[in-house]
N, CA, C and O atoms as a MOPAC input file, in Angstrom:
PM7 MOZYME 1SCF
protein

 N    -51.16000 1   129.46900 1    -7.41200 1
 C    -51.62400 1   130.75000 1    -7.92900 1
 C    -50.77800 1   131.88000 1    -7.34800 1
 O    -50.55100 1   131.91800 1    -6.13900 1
 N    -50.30000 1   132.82200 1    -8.21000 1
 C    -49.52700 1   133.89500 1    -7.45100 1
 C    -50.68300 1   134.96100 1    -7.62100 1
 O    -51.53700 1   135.08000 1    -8.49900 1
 N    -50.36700 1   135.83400 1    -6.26300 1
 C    -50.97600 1   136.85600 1    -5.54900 1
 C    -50.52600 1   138.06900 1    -5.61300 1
 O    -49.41000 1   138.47400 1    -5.28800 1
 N    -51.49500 1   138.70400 1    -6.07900 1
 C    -51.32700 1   139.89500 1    -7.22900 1
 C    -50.74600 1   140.64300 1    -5.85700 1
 O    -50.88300 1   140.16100 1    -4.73300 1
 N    -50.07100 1   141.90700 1    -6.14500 1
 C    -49.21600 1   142.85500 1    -5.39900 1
 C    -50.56200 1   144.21500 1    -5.27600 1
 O    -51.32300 1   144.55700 1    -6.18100 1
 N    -50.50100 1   144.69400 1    -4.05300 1
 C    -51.15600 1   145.98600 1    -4.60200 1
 C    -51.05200 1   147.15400 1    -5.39700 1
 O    -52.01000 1   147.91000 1    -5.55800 1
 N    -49.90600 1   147.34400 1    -5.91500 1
 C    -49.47400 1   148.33300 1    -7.38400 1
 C    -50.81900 1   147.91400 1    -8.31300 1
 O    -51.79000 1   148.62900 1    -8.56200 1
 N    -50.46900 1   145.99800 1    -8.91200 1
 C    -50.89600 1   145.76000 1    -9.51400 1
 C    -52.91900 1   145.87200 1    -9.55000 1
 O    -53.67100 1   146.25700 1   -10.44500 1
 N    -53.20800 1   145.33300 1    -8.13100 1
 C    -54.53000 1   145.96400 1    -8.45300 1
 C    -54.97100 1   146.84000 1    -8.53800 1
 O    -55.78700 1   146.87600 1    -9.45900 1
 N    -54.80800 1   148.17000 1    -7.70800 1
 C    -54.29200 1   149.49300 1    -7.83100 1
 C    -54.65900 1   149.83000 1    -9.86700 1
 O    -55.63400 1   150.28100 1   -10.46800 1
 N    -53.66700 1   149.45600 1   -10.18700 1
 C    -53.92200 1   149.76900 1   -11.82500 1
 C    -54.93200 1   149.15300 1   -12.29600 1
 O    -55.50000 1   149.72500 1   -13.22600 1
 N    -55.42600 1   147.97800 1   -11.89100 1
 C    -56.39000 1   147.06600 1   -12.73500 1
 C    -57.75900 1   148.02000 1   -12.20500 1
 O    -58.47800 1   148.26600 1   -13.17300 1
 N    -58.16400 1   148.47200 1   -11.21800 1
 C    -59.39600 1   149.30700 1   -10.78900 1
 C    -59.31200 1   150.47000 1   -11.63100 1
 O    -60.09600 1   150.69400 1   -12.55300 1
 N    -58.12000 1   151.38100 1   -11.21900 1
 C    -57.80400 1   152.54100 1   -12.55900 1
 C    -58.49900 1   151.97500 1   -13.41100 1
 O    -59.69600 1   151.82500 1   -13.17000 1
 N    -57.95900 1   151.51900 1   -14.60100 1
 C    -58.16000 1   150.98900 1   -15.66300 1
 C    -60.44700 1   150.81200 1   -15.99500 1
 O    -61.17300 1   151.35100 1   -16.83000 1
 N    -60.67600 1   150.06300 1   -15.13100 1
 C    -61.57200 1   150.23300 1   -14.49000 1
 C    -62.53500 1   151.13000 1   -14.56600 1
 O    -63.66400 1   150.90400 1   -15.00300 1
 N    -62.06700 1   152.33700 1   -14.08000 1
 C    -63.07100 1   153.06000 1   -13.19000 1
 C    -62.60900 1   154.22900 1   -14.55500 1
 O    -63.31900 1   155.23000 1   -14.65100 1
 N    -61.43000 1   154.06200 1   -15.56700 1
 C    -61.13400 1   155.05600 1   -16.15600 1
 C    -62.47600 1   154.43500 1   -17.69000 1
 O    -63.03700 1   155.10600 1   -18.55600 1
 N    -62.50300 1   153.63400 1   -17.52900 1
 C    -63.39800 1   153.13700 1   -18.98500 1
 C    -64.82600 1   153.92200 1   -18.61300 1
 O    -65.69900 1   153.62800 1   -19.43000 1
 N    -65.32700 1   154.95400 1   -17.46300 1
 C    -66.23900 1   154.76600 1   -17.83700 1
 C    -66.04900 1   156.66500 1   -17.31500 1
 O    -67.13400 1   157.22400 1   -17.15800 1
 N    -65.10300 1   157.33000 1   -17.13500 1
 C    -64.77300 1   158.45500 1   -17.07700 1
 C    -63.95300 1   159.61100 1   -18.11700 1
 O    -62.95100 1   159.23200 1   -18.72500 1
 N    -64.30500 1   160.61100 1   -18.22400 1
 C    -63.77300 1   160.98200 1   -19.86900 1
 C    -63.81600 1   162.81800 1   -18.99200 1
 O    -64.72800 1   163.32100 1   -18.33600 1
 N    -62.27800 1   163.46000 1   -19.40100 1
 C    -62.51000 1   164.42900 1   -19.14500 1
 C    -62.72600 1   165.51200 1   -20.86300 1
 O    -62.10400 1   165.41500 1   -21.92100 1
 N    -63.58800 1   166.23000 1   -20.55400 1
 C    -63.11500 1   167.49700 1   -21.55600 1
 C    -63.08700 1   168.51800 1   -20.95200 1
 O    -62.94700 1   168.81800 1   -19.76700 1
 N    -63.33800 1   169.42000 1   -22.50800 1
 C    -62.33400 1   170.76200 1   -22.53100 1
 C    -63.37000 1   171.64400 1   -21.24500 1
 O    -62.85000 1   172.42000 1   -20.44300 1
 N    -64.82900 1   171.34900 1   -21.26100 1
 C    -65.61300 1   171.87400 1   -20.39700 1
 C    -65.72400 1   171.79900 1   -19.10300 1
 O    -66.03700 1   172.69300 1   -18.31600 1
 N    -65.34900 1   170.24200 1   -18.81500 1
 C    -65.20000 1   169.24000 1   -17.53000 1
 C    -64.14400 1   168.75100 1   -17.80700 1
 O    -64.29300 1   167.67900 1   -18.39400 1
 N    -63.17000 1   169.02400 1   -17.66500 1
 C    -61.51400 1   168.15300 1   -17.32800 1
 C    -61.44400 1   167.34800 1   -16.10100 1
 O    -61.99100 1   167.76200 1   -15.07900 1
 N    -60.72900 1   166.08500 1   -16.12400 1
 C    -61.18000 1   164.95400 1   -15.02700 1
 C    -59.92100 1   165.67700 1   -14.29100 1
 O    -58.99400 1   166.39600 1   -14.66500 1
 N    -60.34200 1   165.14100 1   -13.09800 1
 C    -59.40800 1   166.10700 1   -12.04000 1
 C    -58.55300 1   164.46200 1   -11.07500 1
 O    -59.05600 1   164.00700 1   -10.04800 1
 N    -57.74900 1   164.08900 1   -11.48400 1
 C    -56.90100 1   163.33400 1   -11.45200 1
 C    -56.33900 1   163.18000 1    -9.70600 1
 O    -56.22300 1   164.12200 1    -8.92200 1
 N    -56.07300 1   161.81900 1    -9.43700 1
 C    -55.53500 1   162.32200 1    -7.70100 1
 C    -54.55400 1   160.90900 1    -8.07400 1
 O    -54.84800 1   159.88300 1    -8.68800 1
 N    -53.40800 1   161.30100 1    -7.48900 1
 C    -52.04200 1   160.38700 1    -7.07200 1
 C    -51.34300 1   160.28700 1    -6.06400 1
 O    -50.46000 1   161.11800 1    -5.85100 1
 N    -51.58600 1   159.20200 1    -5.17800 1
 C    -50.74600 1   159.40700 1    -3.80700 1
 C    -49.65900 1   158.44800 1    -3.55600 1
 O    -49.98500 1   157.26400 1    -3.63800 1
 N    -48.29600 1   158.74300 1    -3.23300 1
 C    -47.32200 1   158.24300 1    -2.99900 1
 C    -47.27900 1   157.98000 1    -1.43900 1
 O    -48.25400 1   158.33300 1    -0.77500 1
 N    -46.33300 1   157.45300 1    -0.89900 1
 C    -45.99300 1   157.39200 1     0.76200 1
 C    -46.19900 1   158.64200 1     1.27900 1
 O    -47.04200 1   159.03700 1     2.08500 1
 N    -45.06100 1   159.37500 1     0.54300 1
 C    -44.72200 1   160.84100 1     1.17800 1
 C    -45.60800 1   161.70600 1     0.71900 1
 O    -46.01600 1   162.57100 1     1.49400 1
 N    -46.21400 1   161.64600 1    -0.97200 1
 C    -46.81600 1   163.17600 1    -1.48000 1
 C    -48.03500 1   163.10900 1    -2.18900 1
 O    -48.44300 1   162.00800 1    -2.56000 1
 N    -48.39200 1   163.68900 1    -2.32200 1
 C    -50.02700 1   163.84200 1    -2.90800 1
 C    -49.96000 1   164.40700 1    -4.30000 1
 O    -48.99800 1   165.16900 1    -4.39300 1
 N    -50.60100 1   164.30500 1    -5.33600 1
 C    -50.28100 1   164.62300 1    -6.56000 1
 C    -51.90200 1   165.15500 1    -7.13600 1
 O    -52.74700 1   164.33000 1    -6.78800 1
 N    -52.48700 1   166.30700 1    -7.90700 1
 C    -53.17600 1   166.78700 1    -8.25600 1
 C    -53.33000 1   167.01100 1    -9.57000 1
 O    -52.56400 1   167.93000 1    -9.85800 1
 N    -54.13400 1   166.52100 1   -10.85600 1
 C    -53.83500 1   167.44200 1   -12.05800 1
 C    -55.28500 1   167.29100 1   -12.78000 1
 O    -56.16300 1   166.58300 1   -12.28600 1
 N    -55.47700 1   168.07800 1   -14.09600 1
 C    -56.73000 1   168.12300 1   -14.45500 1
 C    -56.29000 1   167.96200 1   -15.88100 1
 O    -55.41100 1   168.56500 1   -16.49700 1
 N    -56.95300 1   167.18800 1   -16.19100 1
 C    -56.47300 1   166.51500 1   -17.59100 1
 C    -57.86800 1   166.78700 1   -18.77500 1
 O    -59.05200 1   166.59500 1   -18.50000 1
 N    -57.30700 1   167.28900 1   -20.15100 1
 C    -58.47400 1   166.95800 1   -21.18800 1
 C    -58.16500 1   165.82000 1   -21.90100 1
 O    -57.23800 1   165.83900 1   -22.71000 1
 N    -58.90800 1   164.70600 1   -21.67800 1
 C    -58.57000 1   164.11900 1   -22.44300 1
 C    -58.46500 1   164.15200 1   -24.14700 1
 O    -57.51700 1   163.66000 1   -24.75900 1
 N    -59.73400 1   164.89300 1   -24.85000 1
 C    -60.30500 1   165.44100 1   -26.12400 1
 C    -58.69900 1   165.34500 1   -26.58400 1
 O    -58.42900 1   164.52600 1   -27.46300 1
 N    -57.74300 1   166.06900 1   -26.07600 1
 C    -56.81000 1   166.55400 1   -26.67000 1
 C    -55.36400 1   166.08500 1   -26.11700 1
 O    -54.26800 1   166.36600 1   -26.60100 1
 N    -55.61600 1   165.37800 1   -25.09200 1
 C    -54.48700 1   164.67100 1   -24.11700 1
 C    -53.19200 1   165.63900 1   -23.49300 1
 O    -51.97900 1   165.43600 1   -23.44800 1
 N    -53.89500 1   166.57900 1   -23.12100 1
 C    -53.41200 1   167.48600 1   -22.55600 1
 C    -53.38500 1   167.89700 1   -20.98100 1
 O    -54.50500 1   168.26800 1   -20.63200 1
 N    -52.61500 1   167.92900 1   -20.13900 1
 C    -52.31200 1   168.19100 1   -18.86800 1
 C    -52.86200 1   170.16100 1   -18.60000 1
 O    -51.96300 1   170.97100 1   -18.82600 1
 N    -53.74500 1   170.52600 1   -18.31700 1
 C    -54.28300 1   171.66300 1   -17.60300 1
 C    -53.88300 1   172.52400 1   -16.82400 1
 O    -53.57700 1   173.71000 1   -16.94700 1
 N    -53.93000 1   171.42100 1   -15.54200 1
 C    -53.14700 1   172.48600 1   -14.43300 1
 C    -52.98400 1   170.84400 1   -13.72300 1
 O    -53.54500 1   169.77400 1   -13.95800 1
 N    -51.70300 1   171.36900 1   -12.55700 1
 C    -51.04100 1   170.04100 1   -11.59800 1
 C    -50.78500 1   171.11300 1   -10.77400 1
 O    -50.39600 1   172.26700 1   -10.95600 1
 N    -51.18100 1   170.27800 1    -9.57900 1
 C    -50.48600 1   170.85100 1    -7.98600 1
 C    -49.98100 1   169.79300 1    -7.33600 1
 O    -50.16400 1   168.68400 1    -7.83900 1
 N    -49.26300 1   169.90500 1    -6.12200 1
 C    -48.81300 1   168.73900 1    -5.30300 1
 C    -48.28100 1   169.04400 1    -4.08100 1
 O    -48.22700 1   170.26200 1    -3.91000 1
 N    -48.07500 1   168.72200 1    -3.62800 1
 C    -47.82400 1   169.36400 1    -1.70500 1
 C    -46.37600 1   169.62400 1    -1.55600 1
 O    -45.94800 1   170.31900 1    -0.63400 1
 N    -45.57300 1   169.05000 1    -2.49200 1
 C    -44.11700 1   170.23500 1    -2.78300 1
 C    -44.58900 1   171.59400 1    -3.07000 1
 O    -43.78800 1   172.49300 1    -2.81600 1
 N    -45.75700 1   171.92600 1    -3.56000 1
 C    -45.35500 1   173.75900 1    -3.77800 1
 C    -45.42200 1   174.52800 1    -2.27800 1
 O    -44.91000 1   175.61300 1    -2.00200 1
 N    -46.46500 1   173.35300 1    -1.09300 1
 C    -46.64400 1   174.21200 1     0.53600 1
 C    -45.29500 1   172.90100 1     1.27600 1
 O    -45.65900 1   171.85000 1     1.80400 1
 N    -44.12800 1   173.21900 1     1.16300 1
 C    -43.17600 1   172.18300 1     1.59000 1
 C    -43.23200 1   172.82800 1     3.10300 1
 O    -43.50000 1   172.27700 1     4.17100 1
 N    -42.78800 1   174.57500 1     2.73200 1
 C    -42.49700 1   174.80200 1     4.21500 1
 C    -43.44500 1   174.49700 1     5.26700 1
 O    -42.94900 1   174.44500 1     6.39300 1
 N    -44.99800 1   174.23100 1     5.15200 1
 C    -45.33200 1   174.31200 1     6.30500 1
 C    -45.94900 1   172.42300 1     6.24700 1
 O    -47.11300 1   172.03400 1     6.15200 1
 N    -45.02500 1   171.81800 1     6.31900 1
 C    -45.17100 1   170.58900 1     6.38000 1
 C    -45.41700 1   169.96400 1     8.08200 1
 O    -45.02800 1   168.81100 1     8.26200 1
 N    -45.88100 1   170.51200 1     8.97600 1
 C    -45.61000 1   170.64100 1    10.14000 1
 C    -46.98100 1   169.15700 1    10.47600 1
 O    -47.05700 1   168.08500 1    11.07600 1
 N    -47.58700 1   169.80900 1     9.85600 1
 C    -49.06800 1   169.08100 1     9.69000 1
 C    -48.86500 1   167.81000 1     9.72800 1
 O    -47.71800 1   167.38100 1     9.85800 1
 N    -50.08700 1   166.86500 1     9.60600 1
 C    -50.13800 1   165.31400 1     9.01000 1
 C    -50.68500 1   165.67700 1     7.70700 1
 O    -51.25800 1   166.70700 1     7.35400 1
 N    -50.21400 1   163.99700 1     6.69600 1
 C    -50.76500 1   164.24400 1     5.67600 1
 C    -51.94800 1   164.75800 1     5.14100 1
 O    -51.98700 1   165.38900 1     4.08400 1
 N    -53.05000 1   164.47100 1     5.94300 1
 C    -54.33500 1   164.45100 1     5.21400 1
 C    -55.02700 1   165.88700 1     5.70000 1
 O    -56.17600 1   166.19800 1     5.38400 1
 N    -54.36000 1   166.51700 1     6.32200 1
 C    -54.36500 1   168.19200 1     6.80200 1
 C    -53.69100 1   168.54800 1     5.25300 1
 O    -54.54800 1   169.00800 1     4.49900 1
 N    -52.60900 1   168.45100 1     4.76500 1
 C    -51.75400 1   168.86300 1     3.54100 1
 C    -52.57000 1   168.51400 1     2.44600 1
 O    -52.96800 1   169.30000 1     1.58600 1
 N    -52.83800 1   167.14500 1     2.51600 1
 C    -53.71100 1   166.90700 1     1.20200 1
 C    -55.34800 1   168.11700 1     1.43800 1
 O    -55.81800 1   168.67100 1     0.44500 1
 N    -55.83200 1   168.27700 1     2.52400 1
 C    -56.62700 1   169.35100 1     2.11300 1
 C    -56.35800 1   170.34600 1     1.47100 1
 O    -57.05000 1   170.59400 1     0.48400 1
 N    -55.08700 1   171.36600 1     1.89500 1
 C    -54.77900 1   172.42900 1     1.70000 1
 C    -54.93200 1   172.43700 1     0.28000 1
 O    -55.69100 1   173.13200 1    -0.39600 1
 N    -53.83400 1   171.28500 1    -0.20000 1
 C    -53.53400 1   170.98800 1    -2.00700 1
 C    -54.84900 1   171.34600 1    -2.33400 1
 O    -55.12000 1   172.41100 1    -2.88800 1
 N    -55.90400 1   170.26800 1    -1.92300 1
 C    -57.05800 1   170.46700 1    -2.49600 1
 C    -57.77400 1   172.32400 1    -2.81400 1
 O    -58.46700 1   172.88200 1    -3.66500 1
 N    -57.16600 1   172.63200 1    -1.71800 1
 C    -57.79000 1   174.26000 1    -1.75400 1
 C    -57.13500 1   174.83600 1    -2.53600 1
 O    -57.67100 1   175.88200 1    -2.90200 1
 N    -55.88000 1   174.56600 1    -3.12300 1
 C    -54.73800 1   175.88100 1    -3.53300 1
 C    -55.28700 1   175.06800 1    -4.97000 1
 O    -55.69100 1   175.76200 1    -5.90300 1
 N    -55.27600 1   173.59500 1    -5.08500 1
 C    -56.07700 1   173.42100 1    -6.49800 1
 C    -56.89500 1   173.74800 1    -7.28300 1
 O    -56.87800 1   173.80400 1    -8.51300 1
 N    -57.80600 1   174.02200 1    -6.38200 1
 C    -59.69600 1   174.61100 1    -6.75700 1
 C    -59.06100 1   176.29900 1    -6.62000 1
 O    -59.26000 1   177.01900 1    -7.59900 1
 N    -58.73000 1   176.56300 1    -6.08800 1
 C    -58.34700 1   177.93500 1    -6.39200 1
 C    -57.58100 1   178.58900 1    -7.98900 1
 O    -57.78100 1   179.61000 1    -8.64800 1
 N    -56.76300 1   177.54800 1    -8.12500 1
 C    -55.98000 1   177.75900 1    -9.44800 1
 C    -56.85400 1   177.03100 1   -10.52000 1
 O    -56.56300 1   177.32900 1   -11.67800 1
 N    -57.76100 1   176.22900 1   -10.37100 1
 C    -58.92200 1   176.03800 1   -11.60800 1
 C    -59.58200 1   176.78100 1   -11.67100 1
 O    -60.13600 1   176.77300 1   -12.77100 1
 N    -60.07500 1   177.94800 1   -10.70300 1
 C    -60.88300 1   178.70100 1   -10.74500 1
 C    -60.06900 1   180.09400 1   -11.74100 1
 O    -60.49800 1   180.76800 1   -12.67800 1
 N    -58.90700 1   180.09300 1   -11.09700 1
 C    -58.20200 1   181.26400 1   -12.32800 1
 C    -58.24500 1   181.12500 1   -13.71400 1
 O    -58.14400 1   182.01200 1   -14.56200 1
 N    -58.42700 1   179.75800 1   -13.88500 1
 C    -58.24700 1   179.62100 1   -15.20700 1
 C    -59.76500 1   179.14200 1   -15.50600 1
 O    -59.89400 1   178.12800 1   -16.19100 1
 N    -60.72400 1   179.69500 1   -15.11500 1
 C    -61.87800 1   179.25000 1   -15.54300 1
 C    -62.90700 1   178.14600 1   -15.54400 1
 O    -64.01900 1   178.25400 1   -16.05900 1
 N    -62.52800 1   177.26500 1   -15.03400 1
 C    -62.59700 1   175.93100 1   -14.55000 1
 C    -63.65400 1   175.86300 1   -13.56400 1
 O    -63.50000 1   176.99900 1   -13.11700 1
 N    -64.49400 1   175.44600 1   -12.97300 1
 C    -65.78200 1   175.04200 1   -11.98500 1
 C    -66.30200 1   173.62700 1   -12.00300 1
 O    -66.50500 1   172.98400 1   -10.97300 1
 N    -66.48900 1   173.21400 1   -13.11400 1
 C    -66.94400 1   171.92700 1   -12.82200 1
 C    -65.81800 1   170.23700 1   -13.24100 1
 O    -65.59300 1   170.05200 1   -14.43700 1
 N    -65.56100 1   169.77600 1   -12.78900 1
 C    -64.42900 1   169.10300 1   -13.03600 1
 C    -65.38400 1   167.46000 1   -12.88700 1
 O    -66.48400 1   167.46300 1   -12.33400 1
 N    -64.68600 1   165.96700 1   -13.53500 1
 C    -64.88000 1   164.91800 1   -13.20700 1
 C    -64.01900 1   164.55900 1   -12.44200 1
 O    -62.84700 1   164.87900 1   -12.63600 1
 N    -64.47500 1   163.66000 1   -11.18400 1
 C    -63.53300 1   163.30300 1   -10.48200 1
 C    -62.55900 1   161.30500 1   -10.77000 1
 O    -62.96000 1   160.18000 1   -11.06600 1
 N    -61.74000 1   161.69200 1   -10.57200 1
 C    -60.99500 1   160.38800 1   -11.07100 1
 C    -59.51000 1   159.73000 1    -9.56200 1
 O    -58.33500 1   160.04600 1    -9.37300 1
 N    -60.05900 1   159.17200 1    -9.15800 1
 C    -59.24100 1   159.02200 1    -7.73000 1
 C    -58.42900 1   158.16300 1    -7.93600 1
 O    -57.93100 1   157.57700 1    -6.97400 1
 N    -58.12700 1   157.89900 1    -9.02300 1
 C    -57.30300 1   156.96400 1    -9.22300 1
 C    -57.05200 1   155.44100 1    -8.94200 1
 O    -55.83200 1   155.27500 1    -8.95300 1
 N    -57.57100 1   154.50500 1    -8.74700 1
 C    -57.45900 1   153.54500 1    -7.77500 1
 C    -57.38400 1   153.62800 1    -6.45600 1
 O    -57.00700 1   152.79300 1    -5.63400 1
 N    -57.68500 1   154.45600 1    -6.35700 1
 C    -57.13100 1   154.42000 1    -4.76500 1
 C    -58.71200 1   154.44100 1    -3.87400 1
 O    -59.78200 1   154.75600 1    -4.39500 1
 N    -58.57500 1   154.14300 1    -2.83900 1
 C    -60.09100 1   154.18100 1    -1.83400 1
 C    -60.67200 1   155.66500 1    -1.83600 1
 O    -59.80100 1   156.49200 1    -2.10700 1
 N    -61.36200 1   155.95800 1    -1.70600 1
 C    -61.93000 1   156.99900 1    -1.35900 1
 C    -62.32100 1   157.26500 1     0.38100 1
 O    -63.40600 1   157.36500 1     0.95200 1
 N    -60.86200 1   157.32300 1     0.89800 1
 C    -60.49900 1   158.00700 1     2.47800 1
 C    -59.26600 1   158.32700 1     2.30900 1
 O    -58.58900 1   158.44400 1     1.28700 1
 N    -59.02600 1   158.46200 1     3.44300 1
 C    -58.10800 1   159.25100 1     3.85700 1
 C    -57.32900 1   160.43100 1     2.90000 1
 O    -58.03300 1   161.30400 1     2.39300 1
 N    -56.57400 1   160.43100 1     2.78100 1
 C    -55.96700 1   161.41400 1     1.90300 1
 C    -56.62000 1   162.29100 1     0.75500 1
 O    -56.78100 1   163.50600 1     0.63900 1
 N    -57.02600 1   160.88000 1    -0.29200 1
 C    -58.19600 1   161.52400 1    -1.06300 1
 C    -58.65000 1   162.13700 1    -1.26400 1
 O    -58.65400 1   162.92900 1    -2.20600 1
 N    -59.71400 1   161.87100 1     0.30000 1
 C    -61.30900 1   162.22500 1     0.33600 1
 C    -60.90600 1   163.56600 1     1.24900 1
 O    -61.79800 1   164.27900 1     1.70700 1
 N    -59.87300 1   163.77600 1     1.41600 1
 C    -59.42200 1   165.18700 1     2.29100 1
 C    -59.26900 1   165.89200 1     1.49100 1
 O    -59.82800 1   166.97900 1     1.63800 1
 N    -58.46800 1   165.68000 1     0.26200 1
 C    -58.48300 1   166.29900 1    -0.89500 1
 C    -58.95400 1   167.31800 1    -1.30100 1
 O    -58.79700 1   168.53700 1    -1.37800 1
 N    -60.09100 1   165.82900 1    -1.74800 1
 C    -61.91600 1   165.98100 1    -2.57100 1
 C    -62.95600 1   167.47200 1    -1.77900 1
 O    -63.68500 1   168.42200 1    -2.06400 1
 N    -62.23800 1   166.64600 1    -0.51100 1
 C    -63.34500 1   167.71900 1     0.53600 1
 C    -62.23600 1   170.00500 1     0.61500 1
 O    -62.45900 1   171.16400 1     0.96400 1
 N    -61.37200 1   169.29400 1     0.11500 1
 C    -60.75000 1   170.67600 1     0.47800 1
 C    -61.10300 1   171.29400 1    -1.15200 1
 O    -60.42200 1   172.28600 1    -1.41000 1
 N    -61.64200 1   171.04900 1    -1.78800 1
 C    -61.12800 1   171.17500 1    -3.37700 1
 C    -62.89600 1   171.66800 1    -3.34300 1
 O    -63.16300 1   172.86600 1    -3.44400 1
 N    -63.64700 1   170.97100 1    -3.24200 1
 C    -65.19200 1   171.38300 1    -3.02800 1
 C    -65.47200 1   172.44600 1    -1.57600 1
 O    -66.57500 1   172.98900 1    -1.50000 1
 N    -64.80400 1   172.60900 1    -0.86200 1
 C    -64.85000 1   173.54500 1     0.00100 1
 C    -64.30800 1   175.32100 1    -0.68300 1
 O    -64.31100 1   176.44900 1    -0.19000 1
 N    -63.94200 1   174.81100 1    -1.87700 1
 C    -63.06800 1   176.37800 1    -2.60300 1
 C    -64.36300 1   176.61100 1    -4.13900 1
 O    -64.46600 1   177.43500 1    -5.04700 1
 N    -64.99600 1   175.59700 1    -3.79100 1
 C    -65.77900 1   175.72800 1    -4.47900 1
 C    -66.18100 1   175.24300 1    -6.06400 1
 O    -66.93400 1   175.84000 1    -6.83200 1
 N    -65.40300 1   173.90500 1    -6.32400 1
 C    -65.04900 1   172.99000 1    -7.14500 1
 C    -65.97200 1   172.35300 1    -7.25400 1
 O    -66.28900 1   171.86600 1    -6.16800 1
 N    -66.91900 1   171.95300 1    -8.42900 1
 C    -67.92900 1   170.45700 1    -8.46600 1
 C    -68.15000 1   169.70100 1    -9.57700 1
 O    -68.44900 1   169.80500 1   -10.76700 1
 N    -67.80600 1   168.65400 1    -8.47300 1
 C    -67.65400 1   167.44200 1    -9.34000 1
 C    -69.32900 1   166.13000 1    -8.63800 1
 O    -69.50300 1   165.02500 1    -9.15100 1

């Protein structure tokens, strides 16, 4: 038997966890992607398959001084801040495959600290 890679389960949970999550134009699912190095943010309608708003921890490069999951808060704050410009408050959350710690859930917690709910 060959032994699935974690990419691969990774997508098979997505897949998953996306069958039973749906963003719209009212509630746009608020999307999370994490690489080695970077954290990825976006709010998607699906209704219309349209991308909303995206943030990612390249726009605060300079003060990279931090550890990740200090940065992934911030994102989270400068995120919920820029949904809020555009009208935005209540969002679905969609973590992508991924666990719900570390990075994430620093995120999650910086993004509901600006006043985001999901």
């Amino acid at each position: 038997m060959k032994k699935e890679d974690k990419k691969t389960k990774r997508e098979r949970r997505h897949r998953r966890i996306r069958k039973k999550i749906f963003g719209t134009k009212v509630r746009p699912r608020f999307l999370v992607f994490k690489s080695n190095l970077h954290i990825y943010a976006q709010l998607i309608n699906d209704e219309e398959e349209k991308t909303l708003l995206s943030c990612s921890d390249l726009e605060i490069k300079n003060e990279r001084k931090e550890g990740k999951t200090e940065v992934a808060k911030k994102i989270g704050q400068l995120f919920a801040q820029k949904a809020k410009e555009k009208g935005i408050n209540q969002v679905v959350f969609d973590r992508g495959g991924f666990r719900y710690m570390g990075r994430v859930k620093s995120l999650a917690e910086g993004a509901r600290e600006e006043g985001l709910i999901f």
